[in-house]
PDB file of N, CA, C and O in Angstrom:
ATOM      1  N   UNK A   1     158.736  88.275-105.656  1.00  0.00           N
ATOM      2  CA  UNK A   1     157.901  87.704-104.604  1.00  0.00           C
ATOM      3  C   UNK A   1     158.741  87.031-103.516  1.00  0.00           C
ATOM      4  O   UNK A   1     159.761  86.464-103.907  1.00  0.00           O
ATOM      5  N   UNK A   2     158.516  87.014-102.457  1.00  0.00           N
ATOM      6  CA  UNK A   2     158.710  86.379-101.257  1.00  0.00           C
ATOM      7  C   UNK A   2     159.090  84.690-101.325  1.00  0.00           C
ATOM      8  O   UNK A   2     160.044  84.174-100.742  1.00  0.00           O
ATOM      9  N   UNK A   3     158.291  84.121-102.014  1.00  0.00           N
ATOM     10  CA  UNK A   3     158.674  82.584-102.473  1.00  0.00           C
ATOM     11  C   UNK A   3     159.977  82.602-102.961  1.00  0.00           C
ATOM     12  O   UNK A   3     160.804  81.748-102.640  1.00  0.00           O
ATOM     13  N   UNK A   4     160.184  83.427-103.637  1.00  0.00           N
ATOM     14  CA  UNK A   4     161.464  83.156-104.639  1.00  0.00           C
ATOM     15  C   UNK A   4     162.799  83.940-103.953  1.00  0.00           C
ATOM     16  O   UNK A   4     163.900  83.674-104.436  1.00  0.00           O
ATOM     17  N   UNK A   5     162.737  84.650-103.127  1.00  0.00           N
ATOM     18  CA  UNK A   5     163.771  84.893-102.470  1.00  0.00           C
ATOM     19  C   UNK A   5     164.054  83.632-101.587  1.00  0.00           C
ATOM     20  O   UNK A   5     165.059  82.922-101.606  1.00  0.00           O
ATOM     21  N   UNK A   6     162.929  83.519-100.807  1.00  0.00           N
ATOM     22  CA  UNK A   6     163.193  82.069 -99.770  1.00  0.00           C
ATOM     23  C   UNK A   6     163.938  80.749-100.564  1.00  0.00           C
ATOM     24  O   UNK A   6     164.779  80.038-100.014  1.00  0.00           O
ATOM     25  N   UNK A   7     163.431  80.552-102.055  1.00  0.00           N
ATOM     26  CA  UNK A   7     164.227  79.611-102.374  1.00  0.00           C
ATOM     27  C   UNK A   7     165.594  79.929-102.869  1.00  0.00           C
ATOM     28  O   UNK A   7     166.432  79.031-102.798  1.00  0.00           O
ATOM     29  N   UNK A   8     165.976  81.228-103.421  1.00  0.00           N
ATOM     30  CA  UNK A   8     167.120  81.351-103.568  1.00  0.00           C
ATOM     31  C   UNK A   8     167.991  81.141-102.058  1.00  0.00           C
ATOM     32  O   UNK A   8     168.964  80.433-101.799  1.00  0.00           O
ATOM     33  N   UNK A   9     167.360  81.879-101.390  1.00  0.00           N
ATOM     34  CA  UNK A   9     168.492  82.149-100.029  1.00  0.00           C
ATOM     35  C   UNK A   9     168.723  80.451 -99.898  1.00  0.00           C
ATOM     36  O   UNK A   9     169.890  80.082 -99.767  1.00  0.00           O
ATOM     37  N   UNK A  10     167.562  79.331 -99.932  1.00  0.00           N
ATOM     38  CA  UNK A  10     167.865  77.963 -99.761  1.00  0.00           C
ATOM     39  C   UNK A  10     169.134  77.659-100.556  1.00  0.00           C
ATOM     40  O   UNK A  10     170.246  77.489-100.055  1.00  0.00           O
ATOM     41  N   UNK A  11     168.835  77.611-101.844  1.00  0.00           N
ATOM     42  CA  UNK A  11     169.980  77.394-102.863  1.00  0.00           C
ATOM     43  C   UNK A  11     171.327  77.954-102.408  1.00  0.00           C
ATOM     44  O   UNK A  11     172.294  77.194-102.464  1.00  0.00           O
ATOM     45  N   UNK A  12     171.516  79.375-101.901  1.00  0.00           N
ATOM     46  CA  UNK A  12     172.332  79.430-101.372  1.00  0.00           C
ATOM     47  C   UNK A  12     173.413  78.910-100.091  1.00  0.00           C
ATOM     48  O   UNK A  12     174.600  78.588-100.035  1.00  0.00           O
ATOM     49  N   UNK A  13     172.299  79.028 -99.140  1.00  0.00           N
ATOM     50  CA  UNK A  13     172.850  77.860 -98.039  1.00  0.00           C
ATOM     51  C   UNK A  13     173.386  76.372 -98.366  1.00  0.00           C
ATOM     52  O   UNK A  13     174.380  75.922 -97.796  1.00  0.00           O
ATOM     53  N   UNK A  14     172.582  75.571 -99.423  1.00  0.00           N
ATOM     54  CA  UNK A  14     172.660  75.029 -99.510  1.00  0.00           C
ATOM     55  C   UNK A  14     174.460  74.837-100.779  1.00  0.00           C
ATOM     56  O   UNK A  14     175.147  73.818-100.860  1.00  0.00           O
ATOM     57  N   UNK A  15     174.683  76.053-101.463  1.00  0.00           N
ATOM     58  CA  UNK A  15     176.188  76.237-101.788  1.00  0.00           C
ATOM     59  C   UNK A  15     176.913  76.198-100.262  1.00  0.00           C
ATOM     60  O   UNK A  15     177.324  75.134 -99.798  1.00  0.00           O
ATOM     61  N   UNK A  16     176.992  77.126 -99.736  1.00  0.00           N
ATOM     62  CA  UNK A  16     178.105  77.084 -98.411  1.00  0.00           C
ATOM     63  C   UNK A  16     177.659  75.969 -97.474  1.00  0.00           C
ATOM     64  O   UNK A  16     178.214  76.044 -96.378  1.00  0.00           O
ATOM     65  N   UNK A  17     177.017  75.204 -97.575  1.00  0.00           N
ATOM     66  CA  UNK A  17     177.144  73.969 -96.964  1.00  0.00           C
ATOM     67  C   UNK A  17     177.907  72.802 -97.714  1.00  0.00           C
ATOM     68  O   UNK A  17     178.482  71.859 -97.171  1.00  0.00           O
ATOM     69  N   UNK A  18     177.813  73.018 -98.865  1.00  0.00           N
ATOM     70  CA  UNK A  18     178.786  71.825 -99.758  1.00  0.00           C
ATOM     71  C   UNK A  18     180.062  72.841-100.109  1.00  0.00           C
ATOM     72  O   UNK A  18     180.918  72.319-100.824  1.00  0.00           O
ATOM     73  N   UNK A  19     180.269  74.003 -99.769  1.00  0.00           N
ATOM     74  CA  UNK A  19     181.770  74.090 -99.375  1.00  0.00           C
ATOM     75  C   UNK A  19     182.233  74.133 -98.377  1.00  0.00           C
ATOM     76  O   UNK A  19     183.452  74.308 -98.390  1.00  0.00           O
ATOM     77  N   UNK A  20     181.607  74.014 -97.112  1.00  0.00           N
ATOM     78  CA  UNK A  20     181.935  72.967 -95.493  1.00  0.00           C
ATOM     79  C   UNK A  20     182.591  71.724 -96.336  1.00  0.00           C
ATOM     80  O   UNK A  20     183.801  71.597 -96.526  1.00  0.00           O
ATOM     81  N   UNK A  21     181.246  70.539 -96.961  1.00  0.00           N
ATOM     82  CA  UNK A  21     181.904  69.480 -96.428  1.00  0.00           C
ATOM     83  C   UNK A  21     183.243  69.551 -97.590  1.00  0.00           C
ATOM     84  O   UNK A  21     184.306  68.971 -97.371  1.00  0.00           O
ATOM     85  N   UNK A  22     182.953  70.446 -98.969  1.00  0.00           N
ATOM     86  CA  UNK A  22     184.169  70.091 -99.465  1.00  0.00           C
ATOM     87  C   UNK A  22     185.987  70.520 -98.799  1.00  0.00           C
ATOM     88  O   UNK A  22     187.140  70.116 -98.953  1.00  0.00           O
ATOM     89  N   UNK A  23     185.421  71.314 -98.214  1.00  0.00           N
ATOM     90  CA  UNK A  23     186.703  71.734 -97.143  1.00  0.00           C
ATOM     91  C   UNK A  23     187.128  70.629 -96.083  1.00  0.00           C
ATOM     92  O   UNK A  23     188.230  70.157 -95.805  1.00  0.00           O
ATOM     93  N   UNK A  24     186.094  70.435 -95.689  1.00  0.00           N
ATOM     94  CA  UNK A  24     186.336  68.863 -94.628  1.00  0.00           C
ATOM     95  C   UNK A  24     186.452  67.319 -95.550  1.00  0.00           C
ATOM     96  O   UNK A  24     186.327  66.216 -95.019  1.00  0.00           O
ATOM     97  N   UNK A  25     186.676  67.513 -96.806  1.00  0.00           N
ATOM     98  CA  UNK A  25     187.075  66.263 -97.332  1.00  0.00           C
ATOM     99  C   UNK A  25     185.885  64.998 -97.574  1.00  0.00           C
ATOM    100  O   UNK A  25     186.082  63.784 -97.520  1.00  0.00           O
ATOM    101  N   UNK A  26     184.728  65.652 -97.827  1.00  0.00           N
ATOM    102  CA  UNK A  26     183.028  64.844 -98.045  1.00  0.00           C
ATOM    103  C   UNK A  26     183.168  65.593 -99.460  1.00  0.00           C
ATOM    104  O   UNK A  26     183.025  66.804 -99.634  1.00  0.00           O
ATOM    105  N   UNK A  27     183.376  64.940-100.122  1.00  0.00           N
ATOM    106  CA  UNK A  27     183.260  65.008-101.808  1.00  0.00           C
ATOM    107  C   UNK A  27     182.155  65.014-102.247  1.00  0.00           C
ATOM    108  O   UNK A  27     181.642  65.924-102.898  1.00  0.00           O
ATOM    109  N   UNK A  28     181.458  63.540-101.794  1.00  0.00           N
ATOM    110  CA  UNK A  28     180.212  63.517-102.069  1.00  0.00           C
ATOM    111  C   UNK A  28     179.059  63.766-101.594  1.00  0.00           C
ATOM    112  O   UNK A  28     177.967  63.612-102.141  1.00  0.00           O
ATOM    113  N   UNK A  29     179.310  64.176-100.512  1.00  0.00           N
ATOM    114  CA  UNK A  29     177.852  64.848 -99.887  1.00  0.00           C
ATOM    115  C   UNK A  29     178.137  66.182-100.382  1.00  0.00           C
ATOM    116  O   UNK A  29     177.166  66.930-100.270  1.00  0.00           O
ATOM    117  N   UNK A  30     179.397  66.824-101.009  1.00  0.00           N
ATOM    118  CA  UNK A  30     179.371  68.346-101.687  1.00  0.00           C
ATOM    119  C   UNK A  30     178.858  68.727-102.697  1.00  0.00           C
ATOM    120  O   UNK A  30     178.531  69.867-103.026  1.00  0.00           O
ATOM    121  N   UNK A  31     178.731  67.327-103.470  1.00  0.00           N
ATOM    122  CA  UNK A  31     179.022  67.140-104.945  1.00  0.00           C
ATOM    123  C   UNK A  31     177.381  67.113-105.245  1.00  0.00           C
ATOM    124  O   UNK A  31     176.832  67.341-106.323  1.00  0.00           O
ATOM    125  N   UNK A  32     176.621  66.687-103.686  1.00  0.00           N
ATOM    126  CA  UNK A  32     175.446  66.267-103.908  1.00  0.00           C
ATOM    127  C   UNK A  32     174.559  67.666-103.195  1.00  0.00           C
ATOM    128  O   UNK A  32     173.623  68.205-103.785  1.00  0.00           O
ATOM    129  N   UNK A  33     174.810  67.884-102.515  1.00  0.00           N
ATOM    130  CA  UNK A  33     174.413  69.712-102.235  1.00  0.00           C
ATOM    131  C   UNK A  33     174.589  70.511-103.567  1.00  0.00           C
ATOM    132  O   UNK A  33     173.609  70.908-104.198  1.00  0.00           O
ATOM    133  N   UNK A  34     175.667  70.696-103.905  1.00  0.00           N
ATOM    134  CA  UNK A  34     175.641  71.154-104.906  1.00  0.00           C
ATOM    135  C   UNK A  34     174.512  71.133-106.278  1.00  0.00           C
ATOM    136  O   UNK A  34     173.836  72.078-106.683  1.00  0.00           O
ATOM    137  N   UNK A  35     174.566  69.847-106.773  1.00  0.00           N
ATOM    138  CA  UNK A  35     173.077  69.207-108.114  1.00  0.00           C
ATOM    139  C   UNK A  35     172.059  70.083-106.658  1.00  0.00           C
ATOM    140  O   UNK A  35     171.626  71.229-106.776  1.00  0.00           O
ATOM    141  N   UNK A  36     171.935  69.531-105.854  1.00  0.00           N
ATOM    142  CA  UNK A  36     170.923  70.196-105.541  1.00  0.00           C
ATOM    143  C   UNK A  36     170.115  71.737-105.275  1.00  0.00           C
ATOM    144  O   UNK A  36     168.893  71.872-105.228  1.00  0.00           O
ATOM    145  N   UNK A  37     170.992  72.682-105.139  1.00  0.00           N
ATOM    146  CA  UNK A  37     170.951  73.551-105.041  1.00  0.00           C
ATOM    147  C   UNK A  37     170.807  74.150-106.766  1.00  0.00           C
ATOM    148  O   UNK A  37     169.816  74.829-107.037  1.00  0.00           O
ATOM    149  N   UNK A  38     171.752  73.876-107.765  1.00  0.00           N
ATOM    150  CA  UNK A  38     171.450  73.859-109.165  1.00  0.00           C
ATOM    151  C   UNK A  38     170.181  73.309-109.927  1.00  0.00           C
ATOM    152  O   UNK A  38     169.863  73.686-111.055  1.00  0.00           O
ATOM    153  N   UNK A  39     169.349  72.180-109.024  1.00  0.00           N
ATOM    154  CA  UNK A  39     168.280  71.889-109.419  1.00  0.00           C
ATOM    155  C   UNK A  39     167.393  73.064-109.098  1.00  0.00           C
ATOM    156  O   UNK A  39     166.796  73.670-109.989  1.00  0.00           O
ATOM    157  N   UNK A  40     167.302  73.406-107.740  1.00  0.00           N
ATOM    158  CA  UNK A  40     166.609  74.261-106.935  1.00  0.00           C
ATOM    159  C   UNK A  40     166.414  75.307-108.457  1.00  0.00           C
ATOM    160  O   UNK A  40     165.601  74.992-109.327  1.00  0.00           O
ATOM    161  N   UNK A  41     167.274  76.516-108.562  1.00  0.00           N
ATOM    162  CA  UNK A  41     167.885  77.233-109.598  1.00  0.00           C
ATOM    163  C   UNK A  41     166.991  77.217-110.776  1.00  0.00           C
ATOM    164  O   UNK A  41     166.065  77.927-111.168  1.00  0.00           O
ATOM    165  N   UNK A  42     167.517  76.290-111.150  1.00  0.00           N
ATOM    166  CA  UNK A  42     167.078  75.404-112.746  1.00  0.00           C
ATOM    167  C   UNK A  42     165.614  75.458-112.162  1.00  0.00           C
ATOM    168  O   UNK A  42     164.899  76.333-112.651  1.00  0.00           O
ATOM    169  N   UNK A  43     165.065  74.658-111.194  1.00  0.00           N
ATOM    170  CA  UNK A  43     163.230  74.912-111.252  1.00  0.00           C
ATOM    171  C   UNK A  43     163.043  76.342-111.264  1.00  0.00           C
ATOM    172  O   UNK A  43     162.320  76.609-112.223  1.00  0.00           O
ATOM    173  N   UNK A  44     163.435  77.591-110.501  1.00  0.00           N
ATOM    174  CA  UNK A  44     162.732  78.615-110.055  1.00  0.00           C
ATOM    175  C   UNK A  44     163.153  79.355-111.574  1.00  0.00           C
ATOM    176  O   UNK A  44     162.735  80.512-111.582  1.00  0.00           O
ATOM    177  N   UNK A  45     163.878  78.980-112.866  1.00  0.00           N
ATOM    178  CA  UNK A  45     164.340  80.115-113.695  1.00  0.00           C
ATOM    179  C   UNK A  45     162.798  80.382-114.390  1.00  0.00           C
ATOM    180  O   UNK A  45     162.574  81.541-114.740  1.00  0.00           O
ATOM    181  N   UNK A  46     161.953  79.579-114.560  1.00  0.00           N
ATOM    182  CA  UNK A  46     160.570  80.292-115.590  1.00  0.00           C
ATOM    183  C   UNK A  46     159.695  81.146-114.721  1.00  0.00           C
ATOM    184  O   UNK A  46     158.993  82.046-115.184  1.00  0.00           O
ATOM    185  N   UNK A  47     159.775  80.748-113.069  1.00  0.00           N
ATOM    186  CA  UNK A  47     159.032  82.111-112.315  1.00  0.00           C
ATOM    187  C   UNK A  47     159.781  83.378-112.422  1.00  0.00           C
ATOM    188  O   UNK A  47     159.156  84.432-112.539  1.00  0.00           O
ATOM    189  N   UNK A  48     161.026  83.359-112.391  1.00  0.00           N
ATOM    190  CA  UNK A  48     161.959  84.353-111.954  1.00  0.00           C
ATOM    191  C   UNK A  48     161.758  85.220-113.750  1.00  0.00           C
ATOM    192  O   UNK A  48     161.578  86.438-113.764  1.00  0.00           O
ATOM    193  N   UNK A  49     161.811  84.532-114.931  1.00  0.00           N
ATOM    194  CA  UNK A  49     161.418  85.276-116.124  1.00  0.00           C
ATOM    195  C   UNK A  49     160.089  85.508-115.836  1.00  0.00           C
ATOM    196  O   UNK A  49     159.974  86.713-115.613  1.00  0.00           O
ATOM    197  N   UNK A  50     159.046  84.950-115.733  1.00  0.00           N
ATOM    198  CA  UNK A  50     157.957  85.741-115.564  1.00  0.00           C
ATOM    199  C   UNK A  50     157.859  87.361-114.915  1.00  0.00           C
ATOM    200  O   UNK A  50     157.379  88.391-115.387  1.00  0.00           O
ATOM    201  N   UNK A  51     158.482  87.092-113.735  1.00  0.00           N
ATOM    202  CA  UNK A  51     158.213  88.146-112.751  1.00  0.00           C
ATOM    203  C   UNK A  51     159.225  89.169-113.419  1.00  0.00           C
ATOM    204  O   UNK A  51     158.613  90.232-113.312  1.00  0.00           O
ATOM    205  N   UNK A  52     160.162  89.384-113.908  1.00  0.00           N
ATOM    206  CA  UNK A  52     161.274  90.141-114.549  1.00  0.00           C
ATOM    207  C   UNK A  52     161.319  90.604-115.749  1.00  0.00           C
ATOM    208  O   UNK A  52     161.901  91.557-116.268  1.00  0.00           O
ATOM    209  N   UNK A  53     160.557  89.720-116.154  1.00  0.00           N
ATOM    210  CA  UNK A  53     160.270  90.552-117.648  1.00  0.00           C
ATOM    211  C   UNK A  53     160.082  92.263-118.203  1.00  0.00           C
ATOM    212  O   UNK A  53     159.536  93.117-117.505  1.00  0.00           O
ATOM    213  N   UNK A  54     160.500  92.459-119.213  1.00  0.00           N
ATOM    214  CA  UNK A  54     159.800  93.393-119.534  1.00  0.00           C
ATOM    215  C   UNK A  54     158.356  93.676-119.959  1.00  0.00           C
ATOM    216  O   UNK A  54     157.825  93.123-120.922  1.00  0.00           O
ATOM    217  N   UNK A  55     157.594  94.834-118.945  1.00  0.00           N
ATOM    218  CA  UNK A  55     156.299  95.026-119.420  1.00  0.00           C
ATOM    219  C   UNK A  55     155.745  96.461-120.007  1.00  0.00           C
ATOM    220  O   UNK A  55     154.624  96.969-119.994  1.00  0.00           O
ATOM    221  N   UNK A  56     157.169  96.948-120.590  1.00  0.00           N
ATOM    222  CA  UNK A  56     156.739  97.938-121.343  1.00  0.00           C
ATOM    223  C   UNK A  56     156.288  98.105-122.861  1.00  0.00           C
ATOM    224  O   UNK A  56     155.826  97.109-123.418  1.00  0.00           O
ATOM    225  N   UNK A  57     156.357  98.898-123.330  1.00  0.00           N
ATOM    226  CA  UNK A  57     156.087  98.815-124.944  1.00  0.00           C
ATOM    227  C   UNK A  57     157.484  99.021-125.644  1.00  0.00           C
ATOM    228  O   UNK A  57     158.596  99.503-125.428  1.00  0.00           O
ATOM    229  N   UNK A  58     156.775  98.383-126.587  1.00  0.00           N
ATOM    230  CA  UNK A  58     157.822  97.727-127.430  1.00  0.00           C
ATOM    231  C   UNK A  58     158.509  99.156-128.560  1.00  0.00           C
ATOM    232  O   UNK A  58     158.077  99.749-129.548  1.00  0.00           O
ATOM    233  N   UNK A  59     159.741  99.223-127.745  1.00  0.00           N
ATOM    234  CA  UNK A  59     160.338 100.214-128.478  1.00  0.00           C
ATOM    235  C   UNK A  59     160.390 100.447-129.983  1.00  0.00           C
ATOM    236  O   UNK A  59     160.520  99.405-130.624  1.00  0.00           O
ATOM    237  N   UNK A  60     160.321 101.526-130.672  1.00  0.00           N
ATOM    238  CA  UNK A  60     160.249 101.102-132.553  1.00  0.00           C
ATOM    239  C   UNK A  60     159.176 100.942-133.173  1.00  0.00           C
ATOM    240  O   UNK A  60     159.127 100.999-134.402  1.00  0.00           O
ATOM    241  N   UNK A  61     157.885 100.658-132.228  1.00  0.00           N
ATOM    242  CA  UNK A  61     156.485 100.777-133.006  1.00  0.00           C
ATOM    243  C   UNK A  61     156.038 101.960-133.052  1.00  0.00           C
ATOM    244  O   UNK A  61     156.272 102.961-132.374  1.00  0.00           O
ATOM    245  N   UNK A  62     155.074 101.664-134.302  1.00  0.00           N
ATOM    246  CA  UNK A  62     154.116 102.800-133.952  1.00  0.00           C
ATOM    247  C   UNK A  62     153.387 102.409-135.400  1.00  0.00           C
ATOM    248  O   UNK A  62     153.671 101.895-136.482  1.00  0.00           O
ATOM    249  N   UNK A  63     151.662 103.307-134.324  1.00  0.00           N
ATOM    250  CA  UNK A  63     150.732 102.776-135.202  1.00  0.00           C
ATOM    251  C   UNK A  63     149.835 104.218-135.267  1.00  0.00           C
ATOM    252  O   UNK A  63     148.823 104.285-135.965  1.00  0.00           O
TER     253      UNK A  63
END
């Protein structure tokens, strides 16, 4: 879905912005982009299994 790209691409920006400031010597505004972007992540992982799952049949049965 559309939601979940938009927040990845965020998460992402939000990596190459805390390797700006870590290149320019802001530790902690990197350090803090960073948790954030990993939070971002960490929330979207139970939509991202939903939507990805497998919805086929289950190989090995039979009835």
């Amino acid at each position: 879905p559309e939601d979940i790209v938009v927040v990845l691409t965020y998460a992402d920006l939000l990596d190459a912005w805390a390797q700006e400031d870590d290149s320019a010597g802001r530790l902690e505004q990197a350090a803090s982009k960073m948790k954030k972007a990993a939070a971002v992540r960490r929330m979207l992982a139970p939509r991202m299994q939903h939507h990805w799952a497998a919805k086929g049949r289950i190989s090995g049965t039979r009835r």
